[in-house]
DRENSEMI-629226 format. One record per residue (C-alpha): residue number from 1; residue in one letter; x, y, z. Coordinates in steps of 0.02 Angstrom, whole numbers. Each point is the difference from the previous one (the first is absolute). Layout:
! DRENSEMI-629226
+-----+---+--------+--------+--------+
:   k : r :      X :      Y :      Z :
+-----+---+--------+--------+--------+
: NUM : a :      X :      Y :      Z :
...
+-----+---+--------+--------+--------+
***
This chain:
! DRENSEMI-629226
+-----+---+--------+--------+--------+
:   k : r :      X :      Y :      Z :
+-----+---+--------+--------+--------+
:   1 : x :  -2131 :  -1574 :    552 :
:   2 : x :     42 :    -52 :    191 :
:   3 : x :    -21 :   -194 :    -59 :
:   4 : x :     45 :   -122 :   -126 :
:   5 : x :   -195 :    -22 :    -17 :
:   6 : x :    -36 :    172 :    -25 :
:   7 : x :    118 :    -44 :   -155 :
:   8 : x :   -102 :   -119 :    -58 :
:   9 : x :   -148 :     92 :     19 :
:  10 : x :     74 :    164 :   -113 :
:  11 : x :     43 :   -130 :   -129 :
:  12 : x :   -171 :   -100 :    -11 :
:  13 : x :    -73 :    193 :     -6 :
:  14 : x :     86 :     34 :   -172 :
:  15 : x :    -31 :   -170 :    -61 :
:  16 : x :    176 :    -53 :     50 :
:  17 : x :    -23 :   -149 :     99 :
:  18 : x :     70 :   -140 :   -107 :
:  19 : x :    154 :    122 :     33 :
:  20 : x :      4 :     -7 :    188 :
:  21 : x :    127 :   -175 :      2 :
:  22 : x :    133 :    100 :   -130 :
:  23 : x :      9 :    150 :     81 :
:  24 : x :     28 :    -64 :    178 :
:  25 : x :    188 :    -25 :    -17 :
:  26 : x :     16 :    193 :    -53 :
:  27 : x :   -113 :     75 :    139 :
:  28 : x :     92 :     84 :    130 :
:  29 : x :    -41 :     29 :    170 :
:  30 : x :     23 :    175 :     69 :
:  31 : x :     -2 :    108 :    149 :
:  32 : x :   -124 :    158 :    -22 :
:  33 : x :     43 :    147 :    115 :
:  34 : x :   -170 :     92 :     60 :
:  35 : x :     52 :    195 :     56 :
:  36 : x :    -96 :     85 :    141 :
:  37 : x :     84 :    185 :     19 :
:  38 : x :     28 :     11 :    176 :
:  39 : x :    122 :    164 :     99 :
:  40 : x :    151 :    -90 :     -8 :
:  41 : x :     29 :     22 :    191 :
:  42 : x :   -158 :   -147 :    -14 :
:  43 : x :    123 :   -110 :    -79 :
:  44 : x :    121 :   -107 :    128 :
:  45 : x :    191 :     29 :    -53 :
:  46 : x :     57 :   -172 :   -116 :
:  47 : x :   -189 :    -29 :    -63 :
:  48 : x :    -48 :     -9 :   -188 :
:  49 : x :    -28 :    151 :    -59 :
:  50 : x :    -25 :    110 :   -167 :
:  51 : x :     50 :    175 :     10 :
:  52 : x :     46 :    107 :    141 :
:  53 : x :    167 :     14 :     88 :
:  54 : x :    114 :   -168 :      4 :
:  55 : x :     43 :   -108 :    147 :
:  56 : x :    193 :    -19 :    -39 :
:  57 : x :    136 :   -110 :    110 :
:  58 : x :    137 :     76 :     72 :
:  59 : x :    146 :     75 :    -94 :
:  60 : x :   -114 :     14 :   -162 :
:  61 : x :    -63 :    188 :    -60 :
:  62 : x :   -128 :     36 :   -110 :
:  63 : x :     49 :    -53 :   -162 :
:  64 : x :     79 :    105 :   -144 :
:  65 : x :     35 :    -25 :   -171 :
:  66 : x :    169 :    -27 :    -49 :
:  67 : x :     29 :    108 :   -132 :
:  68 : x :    -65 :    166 :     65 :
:  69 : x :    -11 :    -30 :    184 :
:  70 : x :   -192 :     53 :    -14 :
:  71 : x :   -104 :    -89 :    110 :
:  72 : x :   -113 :   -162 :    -37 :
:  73 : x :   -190 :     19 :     45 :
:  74 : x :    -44 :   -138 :    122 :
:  75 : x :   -127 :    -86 :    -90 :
:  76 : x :    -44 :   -156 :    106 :
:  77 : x :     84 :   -146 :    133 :
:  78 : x :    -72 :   -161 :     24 :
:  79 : x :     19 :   -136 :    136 :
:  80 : x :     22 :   -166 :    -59 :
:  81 : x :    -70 :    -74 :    151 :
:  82 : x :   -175 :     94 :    -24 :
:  83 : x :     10 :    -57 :   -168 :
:  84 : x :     58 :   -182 :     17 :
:  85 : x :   -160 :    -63 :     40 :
:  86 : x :    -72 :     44 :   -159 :
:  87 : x :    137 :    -71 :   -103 :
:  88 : x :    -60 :   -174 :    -79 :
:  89 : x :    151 :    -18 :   -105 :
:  90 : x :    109 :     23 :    156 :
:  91 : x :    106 :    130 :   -130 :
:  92 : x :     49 :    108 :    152 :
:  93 : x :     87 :     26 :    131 :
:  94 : x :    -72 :    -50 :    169 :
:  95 : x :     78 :    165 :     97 :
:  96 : x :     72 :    167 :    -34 :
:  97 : x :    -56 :    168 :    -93 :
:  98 : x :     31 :     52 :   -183 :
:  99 : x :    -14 :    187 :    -26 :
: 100 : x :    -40 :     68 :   -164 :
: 101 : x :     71 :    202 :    -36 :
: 102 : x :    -20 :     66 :   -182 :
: 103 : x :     60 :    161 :    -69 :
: 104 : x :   -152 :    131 :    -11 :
: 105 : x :     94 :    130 :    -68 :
: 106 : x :    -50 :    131 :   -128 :
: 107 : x :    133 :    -66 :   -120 :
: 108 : x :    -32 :   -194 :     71 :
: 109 : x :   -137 :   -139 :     10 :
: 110 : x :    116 :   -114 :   -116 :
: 111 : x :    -90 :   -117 :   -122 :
: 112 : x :    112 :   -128 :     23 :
: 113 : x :     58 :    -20 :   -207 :
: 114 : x :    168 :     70 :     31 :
: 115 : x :    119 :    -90 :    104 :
: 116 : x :     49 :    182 :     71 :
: 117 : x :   -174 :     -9 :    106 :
: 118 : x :     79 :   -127 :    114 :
: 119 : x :     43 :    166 :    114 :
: 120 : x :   -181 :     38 :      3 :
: 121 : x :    -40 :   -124 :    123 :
: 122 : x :     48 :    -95 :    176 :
: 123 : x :    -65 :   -170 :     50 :
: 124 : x :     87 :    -28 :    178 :
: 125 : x :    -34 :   -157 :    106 :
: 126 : x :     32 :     -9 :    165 :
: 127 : x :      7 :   -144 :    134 :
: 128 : x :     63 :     47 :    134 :
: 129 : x :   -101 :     45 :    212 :
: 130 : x :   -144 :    109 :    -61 :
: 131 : x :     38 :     90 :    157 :
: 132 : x :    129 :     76 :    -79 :
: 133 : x :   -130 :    102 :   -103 :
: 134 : x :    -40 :    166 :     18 :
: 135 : x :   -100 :    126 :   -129 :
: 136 : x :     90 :    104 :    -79 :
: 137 : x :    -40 :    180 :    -37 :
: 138 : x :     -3 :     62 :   -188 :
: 139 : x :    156 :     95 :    -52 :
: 140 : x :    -15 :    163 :    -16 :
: 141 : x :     17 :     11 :   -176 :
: 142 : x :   -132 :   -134 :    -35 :
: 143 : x :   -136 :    140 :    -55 :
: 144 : x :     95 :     89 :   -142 :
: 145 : x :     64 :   -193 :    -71 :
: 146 : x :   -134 :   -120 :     30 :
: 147 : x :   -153 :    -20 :    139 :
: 148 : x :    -52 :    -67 :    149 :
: 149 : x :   -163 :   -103 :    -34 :
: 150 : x :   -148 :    -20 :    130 :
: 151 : x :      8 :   -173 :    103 :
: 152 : x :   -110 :   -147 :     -9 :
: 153 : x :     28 :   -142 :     86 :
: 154 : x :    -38 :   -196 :    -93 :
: 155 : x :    -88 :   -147 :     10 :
: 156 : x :     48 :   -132 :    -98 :
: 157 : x :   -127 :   -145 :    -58 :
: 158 : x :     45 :   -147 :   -154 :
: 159 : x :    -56 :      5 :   -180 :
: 160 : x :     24 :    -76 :   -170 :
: 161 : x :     46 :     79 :   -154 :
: 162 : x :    -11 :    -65 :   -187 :
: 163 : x :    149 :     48 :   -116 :
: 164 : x :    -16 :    132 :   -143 :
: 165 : x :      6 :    -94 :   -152 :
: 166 : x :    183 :    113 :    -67 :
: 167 : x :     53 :    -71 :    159 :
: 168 : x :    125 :   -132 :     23 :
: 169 : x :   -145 :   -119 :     76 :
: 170 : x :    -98 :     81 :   -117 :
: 171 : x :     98 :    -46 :   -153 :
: 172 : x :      1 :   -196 :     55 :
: 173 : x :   -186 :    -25 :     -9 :
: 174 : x :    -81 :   -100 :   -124 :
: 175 : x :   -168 :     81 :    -44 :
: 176 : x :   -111 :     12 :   -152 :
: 177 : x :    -37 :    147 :    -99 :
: 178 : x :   -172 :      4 :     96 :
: 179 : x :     55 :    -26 :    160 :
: 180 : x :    157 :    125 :    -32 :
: 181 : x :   -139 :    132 :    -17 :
: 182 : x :   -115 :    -47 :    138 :
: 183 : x :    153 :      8 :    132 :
: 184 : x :     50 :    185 :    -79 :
: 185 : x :   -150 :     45 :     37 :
: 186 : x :    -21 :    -68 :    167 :
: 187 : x :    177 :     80 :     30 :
: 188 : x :    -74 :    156 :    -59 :
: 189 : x :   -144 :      4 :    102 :
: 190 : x :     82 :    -11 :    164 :
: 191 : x :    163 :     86 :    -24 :
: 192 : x :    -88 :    157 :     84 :
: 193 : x :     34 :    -69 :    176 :
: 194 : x :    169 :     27 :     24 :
: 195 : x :     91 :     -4 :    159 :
: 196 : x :    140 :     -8 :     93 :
: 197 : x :     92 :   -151 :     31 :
: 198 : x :    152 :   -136 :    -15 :
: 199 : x :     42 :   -150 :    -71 :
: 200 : x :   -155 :    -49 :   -127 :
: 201 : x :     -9 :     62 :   -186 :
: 202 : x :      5 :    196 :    -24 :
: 203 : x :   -134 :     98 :    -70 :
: 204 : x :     95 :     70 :   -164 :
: 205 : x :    -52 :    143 :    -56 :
: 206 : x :    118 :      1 :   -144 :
: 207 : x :     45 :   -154 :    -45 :
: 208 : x :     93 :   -148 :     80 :
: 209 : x :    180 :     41 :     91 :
: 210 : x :    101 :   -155 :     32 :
: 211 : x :    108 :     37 :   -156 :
: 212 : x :     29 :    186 :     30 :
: 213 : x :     71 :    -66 :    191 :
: 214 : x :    115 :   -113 :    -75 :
: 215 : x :     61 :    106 :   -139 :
: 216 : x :     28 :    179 :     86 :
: 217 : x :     66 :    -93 :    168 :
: 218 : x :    119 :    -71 :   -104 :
: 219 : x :     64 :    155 :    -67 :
: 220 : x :   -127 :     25 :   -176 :
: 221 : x :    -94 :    172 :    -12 :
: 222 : x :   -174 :    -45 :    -47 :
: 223 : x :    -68 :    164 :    -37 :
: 224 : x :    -10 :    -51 :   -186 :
: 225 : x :     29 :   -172 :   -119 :
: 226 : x :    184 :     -3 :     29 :
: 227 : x :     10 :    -92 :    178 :
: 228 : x :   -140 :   -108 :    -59 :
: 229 : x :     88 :    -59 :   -180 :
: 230 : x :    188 :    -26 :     74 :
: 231 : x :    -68 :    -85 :    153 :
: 232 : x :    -92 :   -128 :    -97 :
: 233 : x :    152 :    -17 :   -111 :
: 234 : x :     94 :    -64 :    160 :
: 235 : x :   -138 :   -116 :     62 :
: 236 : x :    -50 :    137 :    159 :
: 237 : x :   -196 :    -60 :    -51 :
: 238 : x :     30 :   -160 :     58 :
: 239 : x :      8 :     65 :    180 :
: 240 : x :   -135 :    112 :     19 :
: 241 : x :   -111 :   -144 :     86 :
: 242 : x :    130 :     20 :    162 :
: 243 : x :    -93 :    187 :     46 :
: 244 : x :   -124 :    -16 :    131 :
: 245 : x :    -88 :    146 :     59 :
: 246 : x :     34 :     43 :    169 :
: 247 : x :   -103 :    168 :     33 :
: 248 : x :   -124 :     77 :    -90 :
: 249 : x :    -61 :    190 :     48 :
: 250 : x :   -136 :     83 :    -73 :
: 251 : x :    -51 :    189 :     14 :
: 252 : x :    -41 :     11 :    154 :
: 253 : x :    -81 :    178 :      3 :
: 254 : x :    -78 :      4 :    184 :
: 255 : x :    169 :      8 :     46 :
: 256 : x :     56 :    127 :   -121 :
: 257 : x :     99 :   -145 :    -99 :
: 258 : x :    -16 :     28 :   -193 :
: 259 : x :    117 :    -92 :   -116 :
: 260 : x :      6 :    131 :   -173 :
: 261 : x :   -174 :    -34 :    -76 :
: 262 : x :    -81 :   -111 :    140 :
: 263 : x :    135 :   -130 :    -44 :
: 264 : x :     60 :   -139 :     84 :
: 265 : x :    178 :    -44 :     77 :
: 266 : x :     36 :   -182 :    -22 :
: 267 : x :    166 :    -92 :     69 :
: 268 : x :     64 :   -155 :    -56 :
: 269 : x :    128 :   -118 :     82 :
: 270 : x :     87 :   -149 :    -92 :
: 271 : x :    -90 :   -181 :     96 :
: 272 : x :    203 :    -40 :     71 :
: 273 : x :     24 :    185 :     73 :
: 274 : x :   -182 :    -17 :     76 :
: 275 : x :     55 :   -166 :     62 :
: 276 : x :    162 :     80 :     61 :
: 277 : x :    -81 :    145 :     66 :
: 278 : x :    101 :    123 :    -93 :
: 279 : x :   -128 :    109 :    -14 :
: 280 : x :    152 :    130 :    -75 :
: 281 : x :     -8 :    -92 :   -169 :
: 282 : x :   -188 :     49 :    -32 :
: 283 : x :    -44 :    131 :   -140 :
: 284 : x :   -127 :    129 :     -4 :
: 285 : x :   -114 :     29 :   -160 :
: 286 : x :   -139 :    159 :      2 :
: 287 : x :   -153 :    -30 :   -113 :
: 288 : x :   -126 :    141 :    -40 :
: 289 : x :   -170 :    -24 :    -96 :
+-----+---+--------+--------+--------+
***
């Protein structure tokens, strides 16, 4: 939906539009990232791009995980200033690149439940003279621990999303039965379009995420009821309405990018680190269908 009246529109099509005042403090404007797979020789060195080899500053390698010195597969970079235009909410920065690596491995693609799977990814800003960027080639070993994906360069364009009702938005609305049912099944009908994109609601696929962030960042393992039950018993619930999604990447398969199952890699960034720009502090969560 590229306007608010496209919103409106959606909701008067499912019967929805005594609904259209109540939901307009939850809907959240987004940034939509259209791929075109280009030769990534097409693609100038510091542009948005997804895939391909990574325009890095000086003094910084390709990334490796901590833990086993494996190397991270470059999944995307973005420049803020391509992007800023598109930003409503003025959210990010008005400069500078953020590169996304994630581990590919056999043994990787963390989940993002345990608090161990914070070695699974990098998030790395940088700010500095983009002409102190130069592509990097992929480490030698990249092949036997993770991938190099095809390139695609971006365009960016604005759109609104509506909250999942398990959401925290979600939880906050005041709906009838009736209505509850009619906006499921509007939700339903046009979760098929996915995309890739930042800031905005996500497109769960299982379920809503802001608690999971808050728990497992804060040390919890969420792979079953236990980091759910003692988290509440300290109050961690309460502060699940902080996580703002920052990047959402679906399967992008022209590119060779598959997430497990044709998932989805989400990552979410507390509203003060966003604010900040500590980009560092964000966590990564994989969802499959």
């Amino acid at each position: 939906m590229k306007t608010l009246k496209d919103v409106e529109s959606l909701l008067n099509a499912y019967g929805l539009y005594n609904q259209f005042e109540r939901l307009k403090p939850h809907i959240r404007s987004s940034i939509h990232m259209e791929l075109e797979p280009v030769g990534d020789e097409c693609i100038s060195i510091g542009f948005s791009k997804m895939g391909g080899l990574p325009d890095l500053p000086s003094g910084i390698e390709w990334f490796r995980q901590d833990m086993s010195d494996i190397p991270l597969s470059f999944v995307c970079q973005i420049n803020f200033a391509e992007v800023k235009p598109f930003d409503t909410e003025g959210k990010l920065p008005d400069s500078g690149i953020l590169y996304f690596f994630y581990d590919c491995s056999e043994d990787g693609m963390p989940w993002g439940y345990d608090p161990a799977d914070s070695n699974g990814k990098i998030v790395y800003y940088y700010d500095g003279d983009l002409s102190e960027l130069k592509r990097r080639e992929a480490p030698e070993d990249i092949e036997e621990n993770g991938c190099v994906f095809g390139a695609a360069q971006l365009r960016f364009e604005t759109a609104f999303d509506l909250p999942d009702l398990d959401s925290p938005s979600g939880e906050a609305l005041d709906m009838s039965k009736n209505d509850l049912e009619k906006y499921l099944e509007m939700l339903d009908d046009v979760s098929g379009y996915l995309n890739n994109k930042m800031l905005g609601h996500p497109n769960n696929l299982q379920g809503s995420m802001e608690l999971e962030c808050e728990l497992v960042s804060s040390g919890l393992y969420c792979g079953d009821s236990s980091g759910y039950i003692e988290g509440k018993k300290k109050g961690m619930d309460k502060n699940a309405h902080r996580w703002r999604l920052l990047l959402q990447i679906e399967s992008n398969e022209e590119i060779g990018m598959i997430w497990e199952d044709c998932g989805m890699l989400y990552l979410w960034i507390p509203e003060e680190e966003l604010s900040a720009k500590n980009f560092d502090a964000s966590w990564l969560i994989l969802q499959c269908y």
